[in-house]
Backbone atoms as SQL, in Angstrom:
CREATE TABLE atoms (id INTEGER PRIMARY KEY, chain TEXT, resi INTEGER, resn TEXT, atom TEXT, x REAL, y REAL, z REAL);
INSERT INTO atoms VALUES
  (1, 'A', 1, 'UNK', 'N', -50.773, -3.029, 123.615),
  (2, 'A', 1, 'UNK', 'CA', -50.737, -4.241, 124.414),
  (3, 'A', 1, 'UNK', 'C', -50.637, -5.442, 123.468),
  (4, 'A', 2, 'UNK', 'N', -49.552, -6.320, 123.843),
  (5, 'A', 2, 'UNK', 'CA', -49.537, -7.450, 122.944),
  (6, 'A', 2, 'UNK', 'C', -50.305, -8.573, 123.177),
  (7, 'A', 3, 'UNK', 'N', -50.878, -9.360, 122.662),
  (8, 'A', 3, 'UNK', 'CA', -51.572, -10.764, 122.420),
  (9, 'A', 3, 'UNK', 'C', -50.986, -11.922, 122.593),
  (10, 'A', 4, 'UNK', 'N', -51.069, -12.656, 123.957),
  (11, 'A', 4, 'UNK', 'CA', -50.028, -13.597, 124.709),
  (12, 'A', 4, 'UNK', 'C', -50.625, -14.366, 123.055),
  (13, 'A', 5, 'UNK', 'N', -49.691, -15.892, 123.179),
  (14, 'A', 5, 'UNK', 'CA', -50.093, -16.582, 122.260),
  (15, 'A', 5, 'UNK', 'C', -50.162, -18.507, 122.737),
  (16, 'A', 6, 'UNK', 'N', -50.962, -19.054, 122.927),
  (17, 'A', 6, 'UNK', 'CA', -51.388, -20.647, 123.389),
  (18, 'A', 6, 'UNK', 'C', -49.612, -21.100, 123.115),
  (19, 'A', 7, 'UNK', 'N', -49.106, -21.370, 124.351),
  (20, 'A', 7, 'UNK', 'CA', -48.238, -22.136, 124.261),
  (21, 'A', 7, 'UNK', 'C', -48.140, -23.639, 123.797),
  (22, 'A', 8, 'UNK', 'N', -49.534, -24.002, 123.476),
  (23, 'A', 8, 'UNK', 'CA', -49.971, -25.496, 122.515),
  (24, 'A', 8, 'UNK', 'C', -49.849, -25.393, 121.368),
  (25, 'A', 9, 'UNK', 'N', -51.289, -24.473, 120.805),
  (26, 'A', 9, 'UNK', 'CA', -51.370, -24.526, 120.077),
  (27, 'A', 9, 'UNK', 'C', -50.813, -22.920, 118.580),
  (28, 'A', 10, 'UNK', 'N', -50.385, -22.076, 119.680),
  (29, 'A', 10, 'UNK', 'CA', -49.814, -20.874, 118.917),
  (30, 'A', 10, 'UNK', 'C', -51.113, -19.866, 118.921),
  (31, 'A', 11, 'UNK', 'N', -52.171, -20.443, 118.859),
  (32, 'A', 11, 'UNK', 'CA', -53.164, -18.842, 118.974),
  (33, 'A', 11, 'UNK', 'C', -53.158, -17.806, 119.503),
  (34, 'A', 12, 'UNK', 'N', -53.743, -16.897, 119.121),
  (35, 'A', 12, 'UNK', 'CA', -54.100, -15.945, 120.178),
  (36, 'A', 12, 'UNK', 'C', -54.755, -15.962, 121.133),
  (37, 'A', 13, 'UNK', 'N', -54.191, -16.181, 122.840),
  (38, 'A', 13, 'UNK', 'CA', -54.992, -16.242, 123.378),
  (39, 'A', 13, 'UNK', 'C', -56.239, -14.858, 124.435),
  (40, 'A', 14, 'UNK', 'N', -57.012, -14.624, 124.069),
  (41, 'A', 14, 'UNK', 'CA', -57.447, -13.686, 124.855),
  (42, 'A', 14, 'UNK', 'C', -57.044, -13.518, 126.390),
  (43, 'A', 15, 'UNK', 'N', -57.272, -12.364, 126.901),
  (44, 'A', 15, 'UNK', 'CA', -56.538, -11.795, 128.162),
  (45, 'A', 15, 'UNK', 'C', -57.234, -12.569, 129.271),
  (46, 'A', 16, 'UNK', 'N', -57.131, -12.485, 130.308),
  (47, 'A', 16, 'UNK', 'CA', -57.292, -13.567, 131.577),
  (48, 'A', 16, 'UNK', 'C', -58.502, -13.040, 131.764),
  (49, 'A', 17, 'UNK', 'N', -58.711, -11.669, 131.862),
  (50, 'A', 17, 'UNK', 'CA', -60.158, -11.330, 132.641),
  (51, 'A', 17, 'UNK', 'C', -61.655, -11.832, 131.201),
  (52, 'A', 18, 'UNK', 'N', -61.178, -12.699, 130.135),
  (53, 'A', 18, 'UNK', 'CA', -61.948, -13.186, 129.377),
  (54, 'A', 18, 'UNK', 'C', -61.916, -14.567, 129.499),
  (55, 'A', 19, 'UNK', 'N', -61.000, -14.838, 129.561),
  (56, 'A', 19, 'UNK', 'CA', -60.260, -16.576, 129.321),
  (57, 'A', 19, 'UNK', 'C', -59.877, -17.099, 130.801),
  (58, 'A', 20, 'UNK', 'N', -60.785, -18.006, 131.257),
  (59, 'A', 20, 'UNK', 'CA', -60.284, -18.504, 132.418),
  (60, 'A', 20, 'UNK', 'C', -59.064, -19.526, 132.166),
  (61, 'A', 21, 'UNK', 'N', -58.992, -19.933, 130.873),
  (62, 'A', 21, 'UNK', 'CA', -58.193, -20.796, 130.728),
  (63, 'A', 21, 'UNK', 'C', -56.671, -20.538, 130.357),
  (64, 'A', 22, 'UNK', 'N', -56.789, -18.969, 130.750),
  (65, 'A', 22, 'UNK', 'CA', -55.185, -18.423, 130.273),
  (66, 'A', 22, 'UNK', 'C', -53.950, -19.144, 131.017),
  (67, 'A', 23, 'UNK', 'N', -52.831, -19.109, 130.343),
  (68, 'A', 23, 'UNK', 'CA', -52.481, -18.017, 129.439),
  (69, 'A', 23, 'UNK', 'C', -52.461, -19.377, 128.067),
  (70, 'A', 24, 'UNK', 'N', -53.762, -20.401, 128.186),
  (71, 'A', 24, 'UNK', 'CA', -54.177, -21.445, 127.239),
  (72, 'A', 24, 'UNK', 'C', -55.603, -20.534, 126.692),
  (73, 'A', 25, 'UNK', 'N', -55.437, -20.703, 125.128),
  (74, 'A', 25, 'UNK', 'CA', -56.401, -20.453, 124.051),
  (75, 'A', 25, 'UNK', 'C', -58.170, -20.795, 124.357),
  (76, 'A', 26, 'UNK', 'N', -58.017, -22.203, 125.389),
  (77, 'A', 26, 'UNK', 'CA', -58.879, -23.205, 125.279),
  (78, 'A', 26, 'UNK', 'C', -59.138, -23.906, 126.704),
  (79, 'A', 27, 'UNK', 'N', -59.995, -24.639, 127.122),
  (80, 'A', 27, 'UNK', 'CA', -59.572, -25.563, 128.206),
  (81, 'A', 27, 'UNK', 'C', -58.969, -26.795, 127.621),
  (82, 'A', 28, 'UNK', 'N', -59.289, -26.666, 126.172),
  (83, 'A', 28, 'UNK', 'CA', -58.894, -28.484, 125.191),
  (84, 'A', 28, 'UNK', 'C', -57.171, -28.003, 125.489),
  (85, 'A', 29, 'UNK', 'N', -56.752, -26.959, 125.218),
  (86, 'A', 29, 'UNK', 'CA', -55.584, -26.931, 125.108),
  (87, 'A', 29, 'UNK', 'C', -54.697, -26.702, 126.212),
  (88, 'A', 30, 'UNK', 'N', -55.599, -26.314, 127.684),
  (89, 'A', 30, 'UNK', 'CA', -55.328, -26.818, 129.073),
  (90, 'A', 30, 'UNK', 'C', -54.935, -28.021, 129.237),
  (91, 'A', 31, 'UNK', 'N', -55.962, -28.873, 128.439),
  (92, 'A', 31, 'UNK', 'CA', -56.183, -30.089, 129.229),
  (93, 'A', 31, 'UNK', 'C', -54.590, -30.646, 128.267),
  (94, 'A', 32, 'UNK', 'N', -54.750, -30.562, 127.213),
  (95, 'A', 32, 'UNK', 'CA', -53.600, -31.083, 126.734),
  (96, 'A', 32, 'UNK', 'C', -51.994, -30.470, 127.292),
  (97, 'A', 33, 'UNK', 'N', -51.972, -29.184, 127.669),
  (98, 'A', 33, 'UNK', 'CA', -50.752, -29.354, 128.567),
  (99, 'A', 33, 'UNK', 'C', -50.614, -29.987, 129.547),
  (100, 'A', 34, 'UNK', 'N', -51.949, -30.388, 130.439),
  (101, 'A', 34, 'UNK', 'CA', -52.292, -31.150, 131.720),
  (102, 'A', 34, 'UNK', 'C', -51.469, -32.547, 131.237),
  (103, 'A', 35, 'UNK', 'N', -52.014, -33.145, 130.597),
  (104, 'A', 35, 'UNK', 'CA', -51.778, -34.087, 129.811),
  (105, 'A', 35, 'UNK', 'C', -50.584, -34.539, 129.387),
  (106, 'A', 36, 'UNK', 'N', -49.590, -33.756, 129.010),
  (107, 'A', 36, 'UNK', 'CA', -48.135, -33.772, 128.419),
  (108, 'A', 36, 'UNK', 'C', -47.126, -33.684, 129.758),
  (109, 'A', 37, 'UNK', 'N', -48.153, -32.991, 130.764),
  (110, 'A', 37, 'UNK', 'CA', -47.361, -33.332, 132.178),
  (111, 'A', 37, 'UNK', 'C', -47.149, -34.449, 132.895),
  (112, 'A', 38, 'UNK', 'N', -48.564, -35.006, 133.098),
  (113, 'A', 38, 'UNK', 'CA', -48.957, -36.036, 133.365),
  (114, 'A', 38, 'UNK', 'C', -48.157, -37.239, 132.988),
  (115, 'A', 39, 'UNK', 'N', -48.064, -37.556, 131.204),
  (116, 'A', 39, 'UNK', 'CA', -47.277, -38.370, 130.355),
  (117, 'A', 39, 'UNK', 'C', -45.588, -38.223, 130.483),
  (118, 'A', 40, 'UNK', 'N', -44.966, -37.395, 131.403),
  (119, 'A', 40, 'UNK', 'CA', -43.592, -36.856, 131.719),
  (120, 'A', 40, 'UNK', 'C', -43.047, -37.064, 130.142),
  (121, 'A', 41, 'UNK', 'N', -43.691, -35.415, 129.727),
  (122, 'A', 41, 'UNK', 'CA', -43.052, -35.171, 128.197),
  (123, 'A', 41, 'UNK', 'C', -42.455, -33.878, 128.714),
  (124, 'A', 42, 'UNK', 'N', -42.766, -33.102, 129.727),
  (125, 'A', 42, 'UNK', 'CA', -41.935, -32.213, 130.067),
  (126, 'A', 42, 'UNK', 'C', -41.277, -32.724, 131.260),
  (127, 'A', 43, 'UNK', 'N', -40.040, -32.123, 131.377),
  (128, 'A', 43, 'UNK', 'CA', -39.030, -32.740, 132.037),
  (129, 'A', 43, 'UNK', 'C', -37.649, -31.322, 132.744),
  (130, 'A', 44, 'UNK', 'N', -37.704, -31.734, 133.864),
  (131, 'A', 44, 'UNK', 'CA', -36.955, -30.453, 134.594),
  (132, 'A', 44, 'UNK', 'C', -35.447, -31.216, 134.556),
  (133, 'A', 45, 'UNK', 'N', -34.412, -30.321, 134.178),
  (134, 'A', 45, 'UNK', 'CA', -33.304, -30.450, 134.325),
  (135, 'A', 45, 'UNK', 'C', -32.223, -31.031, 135.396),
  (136, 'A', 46, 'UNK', 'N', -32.275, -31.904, 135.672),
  (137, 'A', 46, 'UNK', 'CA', -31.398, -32.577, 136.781),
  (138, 'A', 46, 'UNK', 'C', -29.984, -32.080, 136.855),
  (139, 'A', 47, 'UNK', 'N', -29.378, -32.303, 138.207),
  (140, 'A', 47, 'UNK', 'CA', -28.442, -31.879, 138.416),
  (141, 'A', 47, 'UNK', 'C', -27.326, -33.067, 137.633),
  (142, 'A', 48, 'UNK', 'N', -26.164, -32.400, 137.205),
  (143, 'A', 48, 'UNK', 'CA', -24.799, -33.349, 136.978),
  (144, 'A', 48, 'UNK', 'C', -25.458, -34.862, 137.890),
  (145, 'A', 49, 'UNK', 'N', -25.222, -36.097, 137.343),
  (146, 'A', 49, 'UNK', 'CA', -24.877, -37.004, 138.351),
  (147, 'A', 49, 'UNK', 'C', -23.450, -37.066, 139.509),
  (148, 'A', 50, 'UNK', 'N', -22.143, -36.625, 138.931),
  (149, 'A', 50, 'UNK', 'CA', -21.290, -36.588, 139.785),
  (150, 'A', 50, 'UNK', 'C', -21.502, -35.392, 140.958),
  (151, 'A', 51, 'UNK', 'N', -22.277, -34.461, 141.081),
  (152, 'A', 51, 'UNK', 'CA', -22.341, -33.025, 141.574),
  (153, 'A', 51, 'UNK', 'C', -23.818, -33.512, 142.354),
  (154, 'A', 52, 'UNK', 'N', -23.218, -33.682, 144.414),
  (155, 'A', 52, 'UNK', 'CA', -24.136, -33.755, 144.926),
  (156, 'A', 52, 'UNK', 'C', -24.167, -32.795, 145.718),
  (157, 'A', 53, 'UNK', 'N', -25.217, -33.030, 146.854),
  (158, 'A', 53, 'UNK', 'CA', -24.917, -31.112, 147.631),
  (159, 'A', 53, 'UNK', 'C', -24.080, -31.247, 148.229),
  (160, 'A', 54, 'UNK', 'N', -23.342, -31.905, 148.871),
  (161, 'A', 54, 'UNK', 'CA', -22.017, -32.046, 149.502),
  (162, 'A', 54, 'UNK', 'C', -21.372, -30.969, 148.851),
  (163, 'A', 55, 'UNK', 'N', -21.246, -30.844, 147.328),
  (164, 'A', 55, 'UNK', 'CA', -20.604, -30.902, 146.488),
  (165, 'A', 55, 'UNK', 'C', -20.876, -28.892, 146.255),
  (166, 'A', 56, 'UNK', 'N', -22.007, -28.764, 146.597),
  (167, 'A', 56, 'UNK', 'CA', -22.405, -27.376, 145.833),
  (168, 'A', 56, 'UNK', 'C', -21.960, -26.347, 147.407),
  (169, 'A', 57, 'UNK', 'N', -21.354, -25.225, 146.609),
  (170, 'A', 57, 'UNK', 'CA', -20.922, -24.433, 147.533),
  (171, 'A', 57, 'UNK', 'C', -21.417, -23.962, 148.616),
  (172, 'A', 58, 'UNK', 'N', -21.461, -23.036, 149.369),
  (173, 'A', 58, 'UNK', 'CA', -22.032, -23.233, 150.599),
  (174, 'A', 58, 'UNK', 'C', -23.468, -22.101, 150.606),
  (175, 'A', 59, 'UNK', 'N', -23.357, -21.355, 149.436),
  (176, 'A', 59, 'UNK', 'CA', -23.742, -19.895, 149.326),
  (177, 'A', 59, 'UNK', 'C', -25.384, -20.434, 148.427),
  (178, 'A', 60, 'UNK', 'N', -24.906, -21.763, 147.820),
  (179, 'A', 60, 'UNK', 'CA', -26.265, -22.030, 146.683),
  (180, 'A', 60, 'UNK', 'C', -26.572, -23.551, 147.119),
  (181, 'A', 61, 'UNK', 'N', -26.490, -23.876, 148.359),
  (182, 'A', 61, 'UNK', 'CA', -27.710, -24.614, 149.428),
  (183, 'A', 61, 'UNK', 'C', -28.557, -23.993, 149.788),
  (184, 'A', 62, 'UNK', 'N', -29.778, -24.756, 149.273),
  (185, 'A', 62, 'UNK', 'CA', -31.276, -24.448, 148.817),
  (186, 'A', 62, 'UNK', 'C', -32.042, -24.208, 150.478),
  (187, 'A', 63, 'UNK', 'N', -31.482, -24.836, 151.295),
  (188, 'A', 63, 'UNK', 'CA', -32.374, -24.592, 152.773),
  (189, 'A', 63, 'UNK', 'C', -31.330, -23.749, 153.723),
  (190, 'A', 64, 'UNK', 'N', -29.988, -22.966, 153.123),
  (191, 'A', 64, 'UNK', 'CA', -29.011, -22.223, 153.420),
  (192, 'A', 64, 'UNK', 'C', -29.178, -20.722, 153.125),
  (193, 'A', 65, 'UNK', 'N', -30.166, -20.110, 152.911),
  (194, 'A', 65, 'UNK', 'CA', -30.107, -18.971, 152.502),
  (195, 'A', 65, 'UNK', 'C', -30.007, -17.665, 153.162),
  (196, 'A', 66, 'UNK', 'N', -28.769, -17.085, 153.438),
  (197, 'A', 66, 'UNK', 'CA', -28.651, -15.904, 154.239),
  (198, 'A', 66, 'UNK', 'C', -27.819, -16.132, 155.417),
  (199, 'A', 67, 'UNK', 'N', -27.432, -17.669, 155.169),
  (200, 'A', 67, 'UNK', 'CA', -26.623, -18.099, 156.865),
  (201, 'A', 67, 'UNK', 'C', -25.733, -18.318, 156.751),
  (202, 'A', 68, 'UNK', 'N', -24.642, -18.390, 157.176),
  (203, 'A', 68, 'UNK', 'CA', -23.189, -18.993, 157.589),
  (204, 'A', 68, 'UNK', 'C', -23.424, -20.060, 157.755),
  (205, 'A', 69, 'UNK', 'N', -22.064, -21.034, 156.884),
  (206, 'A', 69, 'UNK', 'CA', -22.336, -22.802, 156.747),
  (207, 'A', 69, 'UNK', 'C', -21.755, -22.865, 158.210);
């Protein structure tokens, strides 16, 4: 079994049924991903600006799934 590792700080973090603070080393190093969220240092990928849903096919509309446009 492998040894997840603190996506902060790189440690080893112990397994969940030890570490409530998994899959973080720490709660310090919880709090600091909390933190880096908070500060919008992580950031989700936006779509093209020219490419609106008008625009996206009919098959990969997000409230379309399984239906005929």
């Amino acid at each position: 079994m492998s040894t997840a590792l603190c996506p902060i700080c790189k440690k080893p973090s112990p397994p969940r049924s030890e570490n409530p603070a998994f899959p973080f080393c720490s709660r310090r190093c919880r709090a600091v991903d909390l933190g880096r969220w908070l500060g919008e240092e992580y950031r989700m990928p936006d779509r093209q600006a020219e490419q609106s849903e008008d625009e996206l096919p009919s098959g990969c509309h997000p409230d379309r799934q399984g239906e005929d446009a």
